[in-house]
C-alpha positions as CSV (number, residue, x, y, z in Angstrom):
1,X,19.4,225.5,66.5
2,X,17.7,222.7,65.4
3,X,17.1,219.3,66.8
4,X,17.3,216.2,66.2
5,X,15.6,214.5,63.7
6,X,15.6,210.9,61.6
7,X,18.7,211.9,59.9
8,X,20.5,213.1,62.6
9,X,23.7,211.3,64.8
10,X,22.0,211.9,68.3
11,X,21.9,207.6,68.4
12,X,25.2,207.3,67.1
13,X,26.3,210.0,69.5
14,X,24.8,208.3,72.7
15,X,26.0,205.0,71.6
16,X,29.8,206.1,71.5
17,X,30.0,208.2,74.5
18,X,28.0,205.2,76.5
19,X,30.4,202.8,75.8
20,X,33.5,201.6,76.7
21,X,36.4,202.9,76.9
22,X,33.5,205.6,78.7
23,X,35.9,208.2,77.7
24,X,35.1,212.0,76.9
25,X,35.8,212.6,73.4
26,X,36.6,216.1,71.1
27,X,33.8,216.6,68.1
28,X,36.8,216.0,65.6
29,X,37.0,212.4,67.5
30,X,33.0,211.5,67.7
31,X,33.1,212.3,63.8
32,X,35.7,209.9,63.0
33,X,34.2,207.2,64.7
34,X,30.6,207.4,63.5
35,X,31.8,208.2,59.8
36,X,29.6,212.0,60.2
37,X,30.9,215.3,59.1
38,X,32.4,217.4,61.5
39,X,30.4,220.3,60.9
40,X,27.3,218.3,61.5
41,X,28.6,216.3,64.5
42,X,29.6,219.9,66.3
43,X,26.2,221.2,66.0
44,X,24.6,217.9,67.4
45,X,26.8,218.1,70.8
46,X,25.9,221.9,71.3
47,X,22.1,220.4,71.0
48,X,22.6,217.9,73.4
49,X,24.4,219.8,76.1
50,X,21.1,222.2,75.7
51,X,19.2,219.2,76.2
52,X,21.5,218.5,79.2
53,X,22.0,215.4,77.9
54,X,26.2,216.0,77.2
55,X,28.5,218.3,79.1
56,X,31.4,219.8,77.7
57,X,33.9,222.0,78.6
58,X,37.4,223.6,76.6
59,X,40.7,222.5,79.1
60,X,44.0,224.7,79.2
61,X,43.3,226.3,75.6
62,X,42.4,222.3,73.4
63,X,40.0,221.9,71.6
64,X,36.7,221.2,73.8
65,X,35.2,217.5,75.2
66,X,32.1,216.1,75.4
67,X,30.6,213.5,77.7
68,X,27.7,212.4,79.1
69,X,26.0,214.1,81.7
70,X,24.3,211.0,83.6
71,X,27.9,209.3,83.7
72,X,29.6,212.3,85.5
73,X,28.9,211.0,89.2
74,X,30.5,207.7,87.6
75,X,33.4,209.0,85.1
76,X,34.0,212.6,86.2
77,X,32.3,213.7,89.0
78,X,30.8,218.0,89.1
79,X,34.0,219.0,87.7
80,X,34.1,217.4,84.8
81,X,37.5,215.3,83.3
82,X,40.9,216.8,83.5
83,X,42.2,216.6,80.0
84,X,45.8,217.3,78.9
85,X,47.5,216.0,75.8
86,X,51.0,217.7,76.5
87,X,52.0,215.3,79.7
88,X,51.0,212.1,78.1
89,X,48.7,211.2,81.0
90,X,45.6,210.1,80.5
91,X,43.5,211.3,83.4
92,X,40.5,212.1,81.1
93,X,38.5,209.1,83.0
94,X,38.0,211.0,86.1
95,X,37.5,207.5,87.6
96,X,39.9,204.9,86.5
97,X,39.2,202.2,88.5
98,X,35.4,202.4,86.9
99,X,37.5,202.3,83.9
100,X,40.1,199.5,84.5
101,X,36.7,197.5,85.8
102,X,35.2,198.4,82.4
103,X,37.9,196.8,80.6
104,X,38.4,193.9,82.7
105,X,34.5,192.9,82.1
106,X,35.5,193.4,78.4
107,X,38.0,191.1,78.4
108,X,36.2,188.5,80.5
109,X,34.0,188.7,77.7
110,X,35.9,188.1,74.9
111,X,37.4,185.1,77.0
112,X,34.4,183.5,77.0
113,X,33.4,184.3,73.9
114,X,36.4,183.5,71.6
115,X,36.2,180.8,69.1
116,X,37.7,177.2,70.2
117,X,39.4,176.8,66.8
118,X,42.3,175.4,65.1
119,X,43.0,178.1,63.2
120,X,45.4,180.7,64.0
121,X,44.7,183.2,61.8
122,X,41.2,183.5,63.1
123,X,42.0,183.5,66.9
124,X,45.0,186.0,65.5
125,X,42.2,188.3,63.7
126,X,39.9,188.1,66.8
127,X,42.7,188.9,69.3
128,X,44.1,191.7,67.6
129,X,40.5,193.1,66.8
130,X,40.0,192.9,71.1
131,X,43.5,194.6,71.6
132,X,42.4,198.0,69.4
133,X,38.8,198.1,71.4
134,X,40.2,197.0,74.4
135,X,42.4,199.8,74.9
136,X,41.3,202.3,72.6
137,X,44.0,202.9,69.5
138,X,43.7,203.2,66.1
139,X,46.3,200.8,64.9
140,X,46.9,197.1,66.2
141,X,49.2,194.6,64.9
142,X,49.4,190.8,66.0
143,X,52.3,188.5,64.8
144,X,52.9,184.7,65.9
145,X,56.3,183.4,65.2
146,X,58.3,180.8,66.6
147,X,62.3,181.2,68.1
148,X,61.3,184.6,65.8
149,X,60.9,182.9,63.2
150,X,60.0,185.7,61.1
151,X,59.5,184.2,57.6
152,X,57.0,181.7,59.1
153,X,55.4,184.2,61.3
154,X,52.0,184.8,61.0
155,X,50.2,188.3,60.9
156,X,47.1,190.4,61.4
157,X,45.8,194.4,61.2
158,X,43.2,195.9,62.3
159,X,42.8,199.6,61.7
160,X,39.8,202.1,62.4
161,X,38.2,204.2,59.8
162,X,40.8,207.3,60.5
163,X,42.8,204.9,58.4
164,X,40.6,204.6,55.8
165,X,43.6,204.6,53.0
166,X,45.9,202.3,54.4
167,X,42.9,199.2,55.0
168,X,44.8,196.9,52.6
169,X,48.2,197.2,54.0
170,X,49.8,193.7,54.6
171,X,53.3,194.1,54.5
172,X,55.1,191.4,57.2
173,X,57.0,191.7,59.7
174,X,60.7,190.4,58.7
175,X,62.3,190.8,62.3
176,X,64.6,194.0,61.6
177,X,62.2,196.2,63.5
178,X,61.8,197.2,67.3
179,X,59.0,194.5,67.7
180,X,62.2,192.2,67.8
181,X,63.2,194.1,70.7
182,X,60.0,192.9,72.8
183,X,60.3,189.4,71.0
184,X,64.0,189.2,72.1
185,X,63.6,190.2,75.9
186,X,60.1,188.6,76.3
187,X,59.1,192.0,78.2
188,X,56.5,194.6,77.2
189,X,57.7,198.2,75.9
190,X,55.9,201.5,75.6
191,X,56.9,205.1,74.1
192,X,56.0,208.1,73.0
193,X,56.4,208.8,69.4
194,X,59.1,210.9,70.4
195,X,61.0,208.4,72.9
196,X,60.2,205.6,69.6
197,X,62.3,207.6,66.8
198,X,64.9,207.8,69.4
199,X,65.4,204.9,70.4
200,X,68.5,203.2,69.1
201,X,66.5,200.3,67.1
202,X,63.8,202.6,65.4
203,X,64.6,202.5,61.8
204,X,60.7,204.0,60.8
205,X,59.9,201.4,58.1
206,X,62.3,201.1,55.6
207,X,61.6,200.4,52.3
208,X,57.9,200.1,53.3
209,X,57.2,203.9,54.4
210,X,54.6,205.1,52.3
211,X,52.1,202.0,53.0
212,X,53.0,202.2,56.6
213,X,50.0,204.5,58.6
214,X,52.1,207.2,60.3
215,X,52.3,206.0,64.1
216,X,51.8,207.8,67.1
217,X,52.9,206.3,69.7
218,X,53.6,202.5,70.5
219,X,52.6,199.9,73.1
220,X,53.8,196.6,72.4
221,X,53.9,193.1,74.6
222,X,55.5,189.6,74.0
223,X,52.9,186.8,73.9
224,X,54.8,183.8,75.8
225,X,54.2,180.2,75.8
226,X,53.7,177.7,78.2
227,X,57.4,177.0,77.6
228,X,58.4,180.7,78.6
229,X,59.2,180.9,74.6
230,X,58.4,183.9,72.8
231,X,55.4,183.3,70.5
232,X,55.2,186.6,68.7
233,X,53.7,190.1,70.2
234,X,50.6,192.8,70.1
235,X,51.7,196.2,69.1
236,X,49.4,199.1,69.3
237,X,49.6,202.9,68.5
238,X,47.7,206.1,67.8
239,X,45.5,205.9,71.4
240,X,42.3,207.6,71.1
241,X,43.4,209.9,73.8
242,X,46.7,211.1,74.9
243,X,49.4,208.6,75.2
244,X,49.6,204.8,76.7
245,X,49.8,204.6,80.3
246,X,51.1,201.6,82.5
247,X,46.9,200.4,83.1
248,X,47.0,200.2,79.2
249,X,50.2,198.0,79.3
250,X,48.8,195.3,82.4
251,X,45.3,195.2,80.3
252,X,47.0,194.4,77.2
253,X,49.4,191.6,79.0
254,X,45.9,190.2,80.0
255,X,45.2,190.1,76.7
256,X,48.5,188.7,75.6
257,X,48.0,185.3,78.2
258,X,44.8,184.8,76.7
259,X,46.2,184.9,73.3
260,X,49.0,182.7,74.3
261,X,46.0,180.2,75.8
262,X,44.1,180.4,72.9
263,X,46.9,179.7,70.4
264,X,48.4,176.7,72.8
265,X,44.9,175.3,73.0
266,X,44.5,175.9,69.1
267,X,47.8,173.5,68.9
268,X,46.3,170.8,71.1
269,X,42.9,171.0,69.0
270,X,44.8,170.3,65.9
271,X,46.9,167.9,67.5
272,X,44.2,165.9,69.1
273,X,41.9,166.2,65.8
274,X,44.8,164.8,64.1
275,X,45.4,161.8,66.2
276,X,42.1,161.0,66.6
277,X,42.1,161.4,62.7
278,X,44.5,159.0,62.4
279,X,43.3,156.9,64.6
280,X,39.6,156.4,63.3
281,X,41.5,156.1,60.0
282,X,43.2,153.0,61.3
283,X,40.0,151.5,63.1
284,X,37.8,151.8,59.9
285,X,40.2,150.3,57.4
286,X,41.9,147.8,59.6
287,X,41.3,144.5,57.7
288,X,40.7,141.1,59.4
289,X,41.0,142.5,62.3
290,X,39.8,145.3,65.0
291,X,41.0,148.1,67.3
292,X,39.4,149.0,70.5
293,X,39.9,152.0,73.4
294,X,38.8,151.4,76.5
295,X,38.9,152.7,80.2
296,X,40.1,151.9,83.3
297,X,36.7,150.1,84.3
298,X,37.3,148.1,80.7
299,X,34.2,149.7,78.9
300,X,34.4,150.7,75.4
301,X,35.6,154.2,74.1
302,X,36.2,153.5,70.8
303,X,36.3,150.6,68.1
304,X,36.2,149.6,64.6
305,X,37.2,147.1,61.9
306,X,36.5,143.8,60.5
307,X,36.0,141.3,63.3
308,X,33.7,143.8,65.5
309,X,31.2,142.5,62.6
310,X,32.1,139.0,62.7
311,X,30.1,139.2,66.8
312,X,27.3,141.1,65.8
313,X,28.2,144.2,66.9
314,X,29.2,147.8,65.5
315,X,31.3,150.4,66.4
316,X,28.2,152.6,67.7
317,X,26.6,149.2,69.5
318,X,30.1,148.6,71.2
319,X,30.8,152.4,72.8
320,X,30.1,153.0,75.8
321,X,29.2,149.5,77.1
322,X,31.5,147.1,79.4
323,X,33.6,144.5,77.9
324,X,31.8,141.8,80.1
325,X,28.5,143.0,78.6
326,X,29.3,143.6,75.0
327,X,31.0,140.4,74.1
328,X,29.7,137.0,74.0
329,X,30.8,135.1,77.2
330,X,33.5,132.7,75.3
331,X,35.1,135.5,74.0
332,X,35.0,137.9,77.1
333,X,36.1,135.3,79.8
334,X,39.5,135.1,77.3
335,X,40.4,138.6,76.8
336,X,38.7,139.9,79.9
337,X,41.9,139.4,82.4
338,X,44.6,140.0,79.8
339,X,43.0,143.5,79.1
340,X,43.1,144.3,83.2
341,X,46.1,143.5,83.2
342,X,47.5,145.8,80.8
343,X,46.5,148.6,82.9
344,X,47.1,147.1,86.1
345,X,50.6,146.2,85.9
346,X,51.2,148.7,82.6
347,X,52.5,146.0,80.3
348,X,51.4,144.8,77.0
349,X,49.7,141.5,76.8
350,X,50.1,139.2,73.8
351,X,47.6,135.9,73.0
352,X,45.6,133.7,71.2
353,X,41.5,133.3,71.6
354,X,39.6,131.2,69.9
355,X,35.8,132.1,69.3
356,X,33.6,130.2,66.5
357,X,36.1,128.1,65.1
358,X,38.7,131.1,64.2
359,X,42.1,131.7,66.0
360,X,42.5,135.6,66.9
361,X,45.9,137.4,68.2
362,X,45.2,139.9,70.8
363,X,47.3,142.8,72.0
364,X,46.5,144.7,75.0
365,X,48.3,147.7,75.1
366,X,48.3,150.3,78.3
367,X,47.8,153.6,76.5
368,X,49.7,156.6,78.2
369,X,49.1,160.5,78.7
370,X,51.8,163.4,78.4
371,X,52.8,162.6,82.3
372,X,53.3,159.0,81.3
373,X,50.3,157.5,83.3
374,X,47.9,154.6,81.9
375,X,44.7,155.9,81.8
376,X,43.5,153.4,78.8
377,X,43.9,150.5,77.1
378,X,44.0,149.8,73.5
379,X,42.8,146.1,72.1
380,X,44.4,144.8,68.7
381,X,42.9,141.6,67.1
382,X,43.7,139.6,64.1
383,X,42.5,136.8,62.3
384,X,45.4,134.6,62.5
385,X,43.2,131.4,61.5
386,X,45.5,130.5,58.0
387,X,48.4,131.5,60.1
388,X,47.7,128.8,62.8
389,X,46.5,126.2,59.9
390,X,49.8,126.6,58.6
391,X,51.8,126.4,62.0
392,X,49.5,123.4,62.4
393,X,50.7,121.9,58.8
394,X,54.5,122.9,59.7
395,X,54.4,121.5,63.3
396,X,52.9,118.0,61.5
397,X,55.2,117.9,58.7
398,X,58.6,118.7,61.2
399,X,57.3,115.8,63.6
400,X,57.4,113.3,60.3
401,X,60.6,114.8,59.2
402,X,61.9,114.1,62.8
403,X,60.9,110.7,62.3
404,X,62.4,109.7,59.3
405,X,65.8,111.6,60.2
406,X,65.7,109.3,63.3
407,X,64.9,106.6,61.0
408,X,67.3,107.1,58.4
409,X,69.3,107.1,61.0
410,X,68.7,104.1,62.5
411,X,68.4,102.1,59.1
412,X,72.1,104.3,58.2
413,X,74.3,103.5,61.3
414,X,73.6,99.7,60.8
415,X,74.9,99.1,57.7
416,X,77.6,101.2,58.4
417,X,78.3,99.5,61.2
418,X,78.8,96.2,59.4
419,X,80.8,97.8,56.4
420,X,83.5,98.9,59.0
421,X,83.4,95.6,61.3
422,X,83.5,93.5,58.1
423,X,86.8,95.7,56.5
424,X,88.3,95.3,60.0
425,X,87.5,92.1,59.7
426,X,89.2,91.6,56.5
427,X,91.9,93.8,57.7
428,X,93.1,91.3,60.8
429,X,92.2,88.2,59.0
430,X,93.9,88.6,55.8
431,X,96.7,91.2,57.0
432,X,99.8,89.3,55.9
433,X,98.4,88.8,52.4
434,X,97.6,92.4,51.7
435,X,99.9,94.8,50.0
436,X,100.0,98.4,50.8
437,X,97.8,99.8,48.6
438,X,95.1,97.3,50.0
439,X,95.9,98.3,53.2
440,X,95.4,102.1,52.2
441,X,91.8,101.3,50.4
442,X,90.6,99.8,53.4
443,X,91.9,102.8,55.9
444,X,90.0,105.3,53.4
445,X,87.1,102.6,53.4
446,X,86.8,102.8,57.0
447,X,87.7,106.0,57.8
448,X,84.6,106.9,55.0
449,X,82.2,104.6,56.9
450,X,82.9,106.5,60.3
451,X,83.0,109.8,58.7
452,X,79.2,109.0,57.2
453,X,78.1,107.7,60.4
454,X,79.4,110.9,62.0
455,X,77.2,113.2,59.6
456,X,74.1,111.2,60.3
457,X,74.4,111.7,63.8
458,X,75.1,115.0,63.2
459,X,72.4,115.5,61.1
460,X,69.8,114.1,63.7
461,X,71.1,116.1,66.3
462,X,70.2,119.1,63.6
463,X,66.7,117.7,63.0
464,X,66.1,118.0,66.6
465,X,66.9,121.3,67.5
466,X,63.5,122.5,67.4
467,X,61.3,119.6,68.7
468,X,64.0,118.3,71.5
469,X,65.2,122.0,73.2
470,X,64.2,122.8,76.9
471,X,61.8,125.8,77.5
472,X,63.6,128.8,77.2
473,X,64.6,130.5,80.9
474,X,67.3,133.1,82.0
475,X,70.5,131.8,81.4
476,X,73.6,133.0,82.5
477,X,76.6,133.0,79.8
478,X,79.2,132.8,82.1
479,X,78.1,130.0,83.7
480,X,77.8,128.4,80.1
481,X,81.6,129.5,79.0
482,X,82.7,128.1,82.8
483,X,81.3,124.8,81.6
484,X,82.8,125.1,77.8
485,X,86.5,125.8,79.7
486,X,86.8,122.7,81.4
487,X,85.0,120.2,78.7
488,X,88.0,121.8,76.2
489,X,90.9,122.0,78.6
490,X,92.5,119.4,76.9
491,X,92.6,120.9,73.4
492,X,93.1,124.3,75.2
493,X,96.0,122.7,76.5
494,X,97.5,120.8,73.5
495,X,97.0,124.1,71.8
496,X,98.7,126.6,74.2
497,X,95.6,128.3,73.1
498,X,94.8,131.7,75.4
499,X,91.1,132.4,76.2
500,X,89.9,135.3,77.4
501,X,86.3,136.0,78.4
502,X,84.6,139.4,79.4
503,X,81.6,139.8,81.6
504,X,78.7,138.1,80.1
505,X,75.2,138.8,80.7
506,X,72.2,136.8,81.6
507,X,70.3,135.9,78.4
508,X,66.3,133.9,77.9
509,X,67.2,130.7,76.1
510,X,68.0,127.3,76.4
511,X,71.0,126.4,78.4
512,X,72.0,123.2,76.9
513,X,71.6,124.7,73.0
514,X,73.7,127.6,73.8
515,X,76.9,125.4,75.6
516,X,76.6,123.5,71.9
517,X,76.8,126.7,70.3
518,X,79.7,128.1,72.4
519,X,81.4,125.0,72.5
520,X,81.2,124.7,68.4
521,X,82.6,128.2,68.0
522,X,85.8,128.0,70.1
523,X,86.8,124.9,68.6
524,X,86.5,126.3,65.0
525,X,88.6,128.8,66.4
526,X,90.9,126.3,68.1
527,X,90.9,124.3,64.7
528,X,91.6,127.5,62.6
529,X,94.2,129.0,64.4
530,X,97.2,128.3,61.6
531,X,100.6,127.9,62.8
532,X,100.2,130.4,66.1
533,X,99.1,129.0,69.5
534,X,95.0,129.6,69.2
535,X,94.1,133.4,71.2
536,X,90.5,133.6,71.5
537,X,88.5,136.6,73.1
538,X,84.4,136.6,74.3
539,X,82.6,139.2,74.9
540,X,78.9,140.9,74.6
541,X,77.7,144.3,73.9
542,X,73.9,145.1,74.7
543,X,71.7,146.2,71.7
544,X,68.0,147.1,72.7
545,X,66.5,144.2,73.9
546,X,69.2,141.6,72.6
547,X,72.2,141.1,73.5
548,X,75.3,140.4,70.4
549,X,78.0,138.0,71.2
550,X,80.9,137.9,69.7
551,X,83.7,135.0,69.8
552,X,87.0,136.8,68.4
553,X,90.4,134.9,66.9
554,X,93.3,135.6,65.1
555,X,93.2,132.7,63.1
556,X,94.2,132.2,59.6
557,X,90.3,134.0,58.5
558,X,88.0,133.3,55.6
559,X,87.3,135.4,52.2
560,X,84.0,137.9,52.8
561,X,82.5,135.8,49.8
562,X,82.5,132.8,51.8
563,X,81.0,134.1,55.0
564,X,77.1,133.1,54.1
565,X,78.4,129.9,52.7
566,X,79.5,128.1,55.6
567,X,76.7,128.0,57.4
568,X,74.9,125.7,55.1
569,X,74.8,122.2,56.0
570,X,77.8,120.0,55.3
571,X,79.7,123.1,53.7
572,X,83.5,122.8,54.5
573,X,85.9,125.5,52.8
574,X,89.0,123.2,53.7
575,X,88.7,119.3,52.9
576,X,89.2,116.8,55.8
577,X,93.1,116.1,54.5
578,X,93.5,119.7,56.1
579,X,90.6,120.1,58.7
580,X,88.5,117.5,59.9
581,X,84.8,118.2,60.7
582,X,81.3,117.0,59.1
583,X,80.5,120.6,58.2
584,X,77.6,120.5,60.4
585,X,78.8,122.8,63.0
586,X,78.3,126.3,62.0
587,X,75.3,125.0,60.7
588,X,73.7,123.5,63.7
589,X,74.9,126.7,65.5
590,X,72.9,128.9,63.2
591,X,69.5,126.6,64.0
592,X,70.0,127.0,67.1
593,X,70.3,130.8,67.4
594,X,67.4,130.8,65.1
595,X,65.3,129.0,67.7
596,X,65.8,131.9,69.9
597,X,65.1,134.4,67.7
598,X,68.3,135.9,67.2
599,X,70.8,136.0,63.9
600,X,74.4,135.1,63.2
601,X,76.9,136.3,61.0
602,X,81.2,136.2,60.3
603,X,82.9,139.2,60.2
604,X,86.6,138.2,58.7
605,X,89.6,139.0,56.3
606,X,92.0,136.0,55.3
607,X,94.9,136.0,57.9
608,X,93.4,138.7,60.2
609,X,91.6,136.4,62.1
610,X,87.5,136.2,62.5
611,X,84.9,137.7,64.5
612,X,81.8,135.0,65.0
613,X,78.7,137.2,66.5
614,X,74.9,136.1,67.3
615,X,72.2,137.4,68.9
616,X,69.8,136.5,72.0
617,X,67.2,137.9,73.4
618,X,68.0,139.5,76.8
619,X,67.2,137.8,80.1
620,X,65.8,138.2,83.3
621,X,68.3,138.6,86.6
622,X,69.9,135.2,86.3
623,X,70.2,135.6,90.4
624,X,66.5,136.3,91.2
């Protein structure tokens, strides 16, 4: 018999029976792994068991087993493995536990060795790759899907040479098959090929039966996410040696977590690659402004933009050092507190800096993680230099409007004055020389004369909404309607009007403002009632961080095309014959809602009444 030489499979032969899974294998088995002809192969293993290199011996009639000689006191002791392939077992190892250590170094291995990726397919290709090896099969199948999700899922093969003629099959998954058993109960399964074409949701593989490899046997388990979800499954079959036992099963479940780790932190990767993608995006293209990160002990993590130029710095320059350091000491002794403060009481701070003759509005903003705790703070600048020109220009040019309305009307109520004293005058001098009709042109004259005076001082009190209101503060809206009841009981009275008013909540404005706006809505209500005693409802529904108001009648109502028209100043829809007013009302009530940020509107159908609404920014607890 002749020995081994250059050409020969001695190294091949070593190398497979030396490594995992440490296994005794038949001649037929070490040729189809190392790719030799059997004929060859057979006469190599009867070489080396003269060499006393292999042993070998023929169990209960099978074809005979070969393993190494030196591994016996570790894999099979003096009596070499006990081999059966009719009971399924696979007691071949001699020592398992050497075994199950074996595989549990293997897969310690592959832990640390497996890519940190974002992409699935490749941690998929690697995983199922380990899951073949790992155990010891011919076929392995990993799929990643969703809620099973099977058009979306995501698939992988890995087959060993045996299969030769079936390397290119691809055919997916679509959900109808007993994988979707595992999938569905989220719990591992494992058969004979017997106890598989038995079962009641084997239905061999349809259509797709001659690109299928013929199976023998199956072990499949669920991959589960950190959600307990099912996240797709690892299917294995054709075993190297005899069937799939329960150690295969727990190794494989091993190797299920990891996938299940791997794929969750693939998800994080790409979520965290994308955020900070979106965020550097928004850093280097943030115009006439910046955008900063920074820790807990305020020192840079991140920041970009125009004005991190306009101080000499850089984004590079500015990581990693403390805001105190980094930023000249007029700027850093303004933003320095606001910025502790957003992470020391978790609120976002809003406010202007000035550095070098430009006007900047900062934002600090407590940045959050998944458990909701700040553990950062993000800075927003902007160059709001034109902005506070303008304000500047605005501010000037509403204090000179304020002064000529005041002296307009000043230099108005005087002459008016004297046009009515002097037609009174005229009136009580003359009065038994004056005819009707004189009479009548010098009521209208008079009555003109107080209705202009009336519209100047109503259009002062407009003028001065803005520079005359009281700092806003928490106000509460019952209080204000309290006050609005008793100044109207009168012409609640006269009326037999009927007002109701719901729970009103506490609002930030100015107290005085919003009694003139209450008070000017329920007497246009009062006023447009029609021939019914006046019923008037208030009442307030939150929305966000406002609060909407809403002053309800059943009056005689407006047409919907009118509703933006009267609040312009002076706009009646009646004339005074009818309804008397200066049309300044709805008008002043509308500035005045403006002021505190809020918006007003009609809702209203001629003779179904009208619903007056506005909005104010909520309040504070009006009783702390």
């Amino acid at each position: 018999m002749p020995g081994p030489t250059d050409q020969s499979p001695t190294r091949e032969i070593l190398t497979l029976l030396d490594g995992p899974p440490y296994e005794p294998f038949t001649a037929r088995e070490v040729a189809d792994r190392i790719g030799r002809p059997l004929d060859t192969v057979r006469e190599e293993l009867n070489h080396l068991v003269g060499q006393e290199v292999l042993r070998t011996k023929e169990i209960d009639g099978h074809e005979p087993v070969w393993w190494l000689a030196r591994r016996e006191g570790v894999d099979g002791g003096g009596a070499g493995p006990a081999h059966s392939a009719s009971n399924g077992s696979d007691d071949r190892d001699g020592a398992p536990d050497q075994r199950l250590l074996d595989q549990h170094r293997q897969l310690a291995q592959f832990v640390t060795r497996i890519d940190i990726t974002d992409d699935v397919d490749e941690i998929l290709r690697q995983i199922t790759v380990e899951a073949r090896e790992l155990v010891g099969a011919h076929q392995s199948v990993t799929s990643r899907t969703l809620n099973q999700d099977w058009e979306q899922a995501i698939n992988e093969v890995s087959l060993s040479d045996k299969y030769d003629g079936y390397q290119e099959y691809d055919t997916e998954p679509d959900g109808s098959g007993i994988y979707s058993v595992v999938c569905e109960r989220n719990e591992p399964m494992r058969m004979t090929q017997a106890e598989l074409e038995s079962h009641p949701s084997w239905n061999d593989f349809g259509d797709d039966t001659d690109e299928h490899p013929p199976m023998d046997g199956w072990l499949a388990v669920p991959i589960i996410g950190p959600d307990d979800e099912n996240r797709g499954l690892i299917q294995l079959s054709d075993k190297y040696h005899g069937e799939f036992t329960e150690a295969d099963e727990a190794i494989l479940t091993q190797l299920a977590n990891v996938a299940s780790a791997a794929i969750e932190n693939a998800r994080l990767y790409a979520e965290l690659h994308e955020s900070e993608e979106r965020y550097r995006t928004l850093v280097e293209n943030f115009p006439d402004g910046a955008v900063t990160l920074y820790d807990d002990d305020l020192r840079y993590i991140a920041a970009g933009g125009d004005n991190v130029q306009r101080i000499g710095e850089t984004a590079d320059s500015l990581t990693g050092r403390d805001l105190e350091d980094a930023l000249p000491e007029e700027l850093a002794s303004q933003l320095i507190p606001h910025y502790r403060t957003a992470i020391e009481e978790e609120e976002q701070q809003s406010f202007v800096a000035e550095y070098d003759d430009t006007y900047y509005l900062f934002r600090a903003v407590p940045v959050r993680d998944e458990e909701g705790d700040v553990y950062a703070g993000m800075g927003i600048s902007q160059d709001i230099t034109e902005r506070q020109e303008y304000r500047r220009r605005l501010e000037e040019s509403n204090r000179r409007l304020e002064q000529f309305a005041h002296a307009a009307s000043h230099d108005l109520q005087e002459p008016l004055r004297m046009v009515s004293s002097y037609l009174r005058l005229l009136e009580s001098r003359y009065d038994d020389e004056l005819d009707e009709d004189a009479q009548e042109f010098i009521d209208f004259a008079v009555d003109g004369a107080d209705r202009m005076r009336t519209m100047v001082d109503a259009l002062l009190e407009y003028s001065r909404v803005e520079s005359r209101g009281d700092p806003f503060e928490p106000v509460d809206l019952n209080a204000v309607l309290a006050d609005v009841r008793e100044d109207l009981q009168v012409k609640l009275a006269e009326s037999d009007a009927e007002l109701t008013v719901a729970e009103l909540p506490c609002v930030r404005g100015d107290a005085d403002q919003l009694r003139q706006v209450s008070q000017n809505l329920l007497e246009n209500a009062i006023k447009y009632s029609g021939d019914e005693p006046p019923r008037i409802h208030v009442d307030a529904e939150r929305a966000g961080t406002e609060w909407v108001v809403s002053v309800h009648d059943e009056g005689i109502g407006i047409e919907p095309d009118y509703t933006d028209q009267i609040f312009q100043v002076f706009e009646q829809l009646h004339t005074s014959d009818d309804y008397s007013g200066t049309g300044m009302g709805l008008a002043l009530c509308e500035r005045i809602v403006e002021r505190h940020g809020g918006s007003i509107w009609v809702e209203s159908e001629p003779g179904d009444g009208s619903m007056v609404s506005f909005t104010l920014p909520a309040g504070d607890d009006c009783d702390s």
